[in-house]
C-alpha positions as CSV (number, residue, x, y, z in Angstrom):
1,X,95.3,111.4,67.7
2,X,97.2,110.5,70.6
3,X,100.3,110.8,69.1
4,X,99.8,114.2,67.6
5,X,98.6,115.5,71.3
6,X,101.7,113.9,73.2
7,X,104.1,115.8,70.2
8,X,102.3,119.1,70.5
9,X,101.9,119.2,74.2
10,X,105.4,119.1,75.3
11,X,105.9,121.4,72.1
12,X,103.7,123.9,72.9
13,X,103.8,123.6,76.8
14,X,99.4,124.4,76.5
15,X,96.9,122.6,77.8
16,X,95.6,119.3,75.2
17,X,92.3,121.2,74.9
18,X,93.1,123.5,72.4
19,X,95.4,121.0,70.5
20,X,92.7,117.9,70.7
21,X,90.1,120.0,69.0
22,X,92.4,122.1,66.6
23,X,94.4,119.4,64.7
24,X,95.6,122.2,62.7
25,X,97.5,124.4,65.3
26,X,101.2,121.9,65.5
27,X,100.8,122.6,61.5
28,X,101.1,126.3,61.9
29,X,103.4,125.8,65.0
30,X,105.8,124.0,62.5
């Protein structure tokens, strides 16, 4: 979990709140 928040948060430059609870979002960013 921590892993996939520190890849999608530079990624997506959002705040972790919307990627901690939606652990699909980096799949559709990808």
């Amino acid at each position: 979990m921590l892993i996939c928040g520190a890849h999608v948060g530079p990624t997506l430059t959002q705040p972790p709140r919307r990627t901690k609870p939606g652990s699909k979002p980096p799949m559709h960013l990808k």
